[in-house]
N, C-alpha and C positions, 0 to 999 in steps of 0.2 A: 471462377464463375460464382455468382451472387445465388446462394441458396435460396428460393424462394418457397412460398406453401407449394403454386403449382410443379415447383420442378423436384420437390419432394415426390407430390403425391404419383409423378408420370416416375419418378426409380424405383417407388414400389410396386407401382401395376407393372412395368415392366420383371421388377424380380419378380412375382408370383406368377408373370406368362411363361419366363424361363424355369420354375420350377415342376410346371403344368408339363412344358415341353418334353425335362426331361424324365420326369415319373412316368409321359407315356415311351420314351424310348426304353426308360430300364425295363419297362412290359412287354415291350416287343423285343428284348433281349441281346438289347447294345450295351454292353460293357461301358462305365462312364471313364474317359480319359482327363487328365487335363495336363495338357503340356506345358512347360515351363513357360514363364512373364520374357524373360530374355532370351532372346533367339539370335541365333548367329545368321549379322543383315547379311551378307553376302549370299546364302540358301536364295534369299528372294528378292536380290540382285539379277543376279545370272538366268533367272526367270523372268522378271519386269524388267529389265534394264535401269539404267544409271534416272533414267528420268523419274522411275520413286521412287528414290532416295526422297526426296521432297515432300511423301509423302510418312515417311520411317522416321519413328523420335529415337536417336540416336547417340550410342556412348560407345568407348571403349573400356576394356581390363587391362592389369597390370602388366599384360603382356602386351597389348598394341591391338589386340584381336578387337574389332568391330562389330559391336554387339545393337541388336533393337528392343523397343516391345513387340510383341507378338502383334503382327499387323492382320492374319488371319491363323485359320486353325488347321487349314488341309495339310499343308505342309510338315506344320512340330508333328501334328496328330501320326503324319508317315513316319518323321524321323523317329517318334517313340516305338511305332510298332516296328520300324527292321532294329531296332536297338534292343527288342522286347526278345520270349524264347519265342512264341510266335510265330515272327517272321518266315513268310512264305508258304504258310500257313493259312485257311480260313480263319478270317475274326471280324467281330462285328463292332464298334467303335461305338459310344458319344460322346457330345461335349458338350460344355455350356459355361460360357465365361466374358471378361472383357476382354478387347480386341482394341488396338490403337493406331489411329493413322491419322496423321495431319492432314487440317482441312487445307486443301485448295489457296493459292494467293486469293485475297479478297474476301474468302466465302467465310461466314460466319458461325459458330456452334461450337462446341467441345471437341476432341480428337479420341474422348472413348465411347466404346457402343459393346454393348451386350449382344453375343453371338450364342447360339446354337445351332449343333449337325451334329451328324452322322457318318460314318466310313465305314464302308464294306471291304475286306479288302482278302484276295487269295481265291476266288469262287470262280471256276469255270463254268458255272453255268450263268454267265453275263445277260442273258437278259430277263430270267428270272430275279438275278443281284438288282437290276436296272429300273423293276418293276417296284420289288419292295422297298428301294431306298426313294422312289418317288413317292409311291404310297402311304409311306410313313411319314414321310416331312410333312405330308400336307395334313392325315389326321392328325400330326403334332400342333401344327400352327390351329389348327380348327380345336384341338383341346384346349388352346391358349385362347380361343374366341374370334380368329380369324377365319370365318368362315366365306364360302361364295369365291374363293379365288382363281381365278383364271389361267389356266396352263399354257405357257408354251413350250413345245418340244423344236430339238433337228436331232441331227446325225454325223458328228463329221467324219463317223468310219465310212457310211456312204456319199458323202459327198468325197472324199480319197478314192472310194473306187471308183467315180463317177472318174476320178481327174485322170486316172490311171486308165480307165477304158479310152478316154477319148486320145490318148497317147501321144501328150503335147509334148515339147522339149522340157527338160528340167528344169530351166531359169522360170519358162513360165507355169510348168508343175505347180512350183515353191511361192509362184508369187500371187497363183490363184489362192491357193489355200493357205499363207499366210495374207492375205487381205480376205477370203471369208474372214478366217480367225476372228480378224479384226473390226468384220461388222463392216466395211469399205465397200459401194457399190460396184458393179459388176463394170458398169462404165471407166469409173474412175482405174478401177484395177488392171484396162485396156489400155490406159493412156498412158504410152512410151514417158519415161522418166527425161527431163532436160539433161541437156549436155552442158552442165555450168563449170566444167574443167577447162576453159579454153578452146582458142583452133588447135593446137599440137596435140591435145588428149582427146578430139572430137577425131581427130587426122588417123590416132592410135587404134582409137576405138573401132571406125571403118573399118581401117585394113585389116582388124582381129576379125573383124563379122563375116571377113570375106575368105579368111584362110579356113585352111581345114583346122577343127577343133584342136586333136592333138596335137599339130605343128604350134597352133596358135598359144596352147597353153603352154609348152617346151620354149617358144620364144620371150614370154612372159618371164617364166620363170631362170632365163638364159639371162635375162636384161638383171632381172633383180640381183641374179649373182654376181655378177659386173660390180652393179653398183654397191657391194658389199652387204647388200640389204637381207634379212633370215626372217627379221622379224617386224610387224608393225602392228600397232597394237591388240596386242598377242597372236594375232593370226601368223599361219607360217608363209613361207614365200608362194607353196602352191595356195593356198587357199587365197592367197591376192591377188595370185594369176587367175583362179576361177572366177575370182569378183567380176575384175576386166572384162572377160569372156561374159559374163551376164551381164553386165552394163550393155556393152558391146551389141549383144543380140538383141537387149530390150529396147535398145536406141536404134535397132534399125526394125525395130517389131516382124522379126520375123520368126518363123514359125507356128504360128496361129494363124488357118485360115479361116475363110468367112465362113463356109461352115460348120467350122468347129466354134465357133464364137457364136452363131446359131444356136447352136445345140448345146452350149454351156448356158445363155439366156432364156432357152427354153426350162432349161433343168434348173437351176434356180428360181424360176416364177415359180415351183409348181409348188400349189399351198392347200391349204385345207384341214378337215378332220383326218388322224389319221388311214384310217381304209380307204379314206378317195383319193388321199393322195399318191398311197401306194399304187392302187391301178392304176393311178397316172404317170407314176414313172416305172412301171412295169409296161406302159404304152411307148413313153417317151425309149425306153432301153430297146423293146422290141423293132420299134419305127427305126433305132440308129444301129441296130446290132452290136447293144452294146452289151456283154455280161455283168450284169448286177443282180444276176439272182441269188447268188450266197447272202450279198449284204440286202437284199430287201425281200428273203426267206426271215433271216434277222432280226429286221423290223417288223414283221409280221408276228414274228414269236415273242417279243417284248410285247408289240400292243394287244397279242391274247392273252399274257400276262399281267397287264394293266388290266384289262377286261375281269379278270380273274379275283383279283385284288380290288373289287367295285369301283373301279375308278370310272368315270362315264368318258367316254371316248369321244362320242360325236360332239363333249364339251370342251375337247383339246383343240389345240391349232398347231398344226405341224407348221415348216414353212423348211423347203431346201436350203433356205440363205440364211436361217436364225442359225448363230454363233454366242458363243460368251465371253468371245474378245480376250478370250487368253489359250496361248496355243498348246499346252498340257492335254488338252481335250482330246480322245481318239474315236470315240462311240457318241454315245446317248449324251445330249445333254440336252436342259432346262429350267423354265426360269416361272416363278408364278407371282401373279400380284393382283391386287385388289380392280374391279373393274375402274378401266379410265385412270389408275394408275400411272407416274413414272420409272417409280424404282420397282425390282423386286423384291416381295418379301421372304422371298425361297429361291436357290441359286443353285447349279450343281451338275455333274454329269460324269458321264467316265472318264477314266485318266490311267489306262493301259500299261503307260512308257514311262509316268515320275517315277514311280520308286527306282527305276534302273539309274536314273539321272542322281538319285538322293544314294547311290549307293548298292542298292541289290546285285546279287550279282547278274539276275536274268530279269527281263517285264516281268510285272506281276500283275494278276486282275485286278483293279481297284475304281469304286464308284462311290460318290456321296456326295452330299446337300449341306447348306449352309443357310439356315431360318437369320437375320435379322430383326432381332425383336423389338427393337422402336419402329420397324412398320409394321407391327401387327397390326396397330389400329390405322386404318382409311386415314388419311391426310384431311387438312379441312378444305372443302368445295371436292373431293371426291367421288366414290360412289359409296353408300352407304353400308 
């Protein structure tokens, strides 16, 4: 890329935002980290799947192993701390560095961008953790000069209980809350998957939806041994037989009634500041007999939390259906940006269940934010 004055003078405001950033984290008494430039791809593989790859600059070592640049920081930032004494342990994290990911086919710009966050990680008192890691990103980006930005929260530990009260089948459990995850409308999420296997696999598929479960998955798994089959790509023979068996049920959509599909539509609309949207689904839970007062006790103690930590509240916008499209998330998360905005400038929320994935031997509490610092400043035709 051609050096220019302007693209000078935008790597130095941007270094001294990130310096801003992290002077005020080492204040508020996050330890700075920085993890290593090469990361082993496979970590954030088996979490994104095979389709970013595309976006990962990628090499190998002398051994074959499959190495990247560091495409974000949550991840090393985990691996250093369960590799640390630490681990399992309260500790409070920063960071502040480049970050690399190839742009999109077509789309135009460099592949590196200056990141800073934060991680909180081992604290059972989660929504206090939840409070300060929000609290802090945002007077970090506001010490950097991004001020006036605009919060959005969810929840997807309550939207799990939500999914667990209304006591749908598993296929469609997994397939609600892996399409929130994903940010997929609530419509879309309903609409039975095509049967592009054929008549003989659409033939197979009937008669699974129609047998009893265990038989059906016994006969699955009877066929595959036959056919000498253990393994396909990597999954084992039962885990192929459950595929079927969810195919199976979502191609004849059963299990889901109309008013359970009601009452998940209801409970995804409901939006708002957070206190009104609380009473509204403490309306909605009462109105279905559903139990969700643990997890919206929860939400009540984080947003007096937030309150606590001056955050203005009747400034936030909850929304049941906001997601951050990556399914690590178990609790709190949120996203902030400039009014009128596309991207965010702050990104983040809990994530309960990585570290056991990265290795732990048990969950561990963990919460944190991730500032973008080329949006700190408003884009042009934004809002000021």
């Amino acid at each position: 890329m051609r050096v220019t004055a302007a693209t000078a003078e935008s790597a130095d405001r941007q270094a001294v935002s990130l310096a801003a950033i992290l002077a005020h984290f080492e204040r508020e008494g996050f330890a700075r980290r920085e993890p290593r430039l090469l990361q082993p791809a496979g970590v954030f593989l088996d979490r994104s799947g095979e389709d970013f790859r595309g976006h990962l600059y990628l090499t190998t070592d002398a051994s074959g192993a499959e190495l990247c640049l560091r495409p974000e920081y949550t991840i090393p930032v985990c691996l250093d701390y369960l590799a640390s004494a630490e681990a399992g342990t309260p500790a409070a994290y920063a960071y502040g560095g480049a970050i690399f990911r190839a742009p999109a086919q077509g789309a135009t710009g460099g592949g590196e961008f200056l990141q800073a966050g934060l991680e909180s990680f081992g604290r059972d008192d989660r929504e206090a953790a939840d409070a300060e890691i929000l609290a802090a990103a945002l007077e970090a980006a506001r010490a950097a000069g991004a001020a006036n930005l605009k919060a959005s929260i969810g929840d997807a530990g309550l939207v799990g209980a939500f999914l667990d009260g209304i006591d749908l089948p598993p296929v469609w459990r997994r397939r609600l809350a892996a399409g929130h995850a994903r940010g997929q409308k609530l419509a879309d999420i309903f609409v039975p998957p095509r049967r592009n296997g054929g008549a003989e696999q659409s033939g197979v598929l009937a008669a699974l939806a129609k047998a009893d479960p265990a038989d059906a998955r016994r006969l699955v798994e009877d066929l595959l041994s036959i056919a000498g089959i253990t393994t396909v790509g990597g999954r084992s023979a039962a885990e192929i037989a459950e595929r079927f068996l969810d195919q199976a049920t979502l191609a004849e959509g059963a299990g889901v009634s109309t008013e359970k599909r009601a009452l998940a539509e209801a409970f995804f609309a409901v939006e708002g500041a957070p206190d009104a949207a609380s009473a509204a689904l403490r309306g909605l839970a009462g109105d279905a007999r559903l139990d969700l007062a643990a997890a919206l006790d929860a939400f009540d103690t984080r947003s007096s939390f937030m309150a606590a930590r001056g955050l203005a509240l009747d400034e936030m916008r909850f929304s049941a259906s906001f997601a951050r499209h990556l399914d690590y998330y178990t609790g709190f998360v949120f996203e902030a940006r400039h009014a009128g905005g596309d991207e965010p400038v702050i990104g983040g929320g809990r994530y309960d269940r990585l570290l056991k994935t990265l290795g732990a031997k048990s969950d561990i509490p963990a919460v944190g934010a991730a500032i973008w610092i080329d949006r700190l400043a408003p884009r042009a035709g934004g809002a000021p």
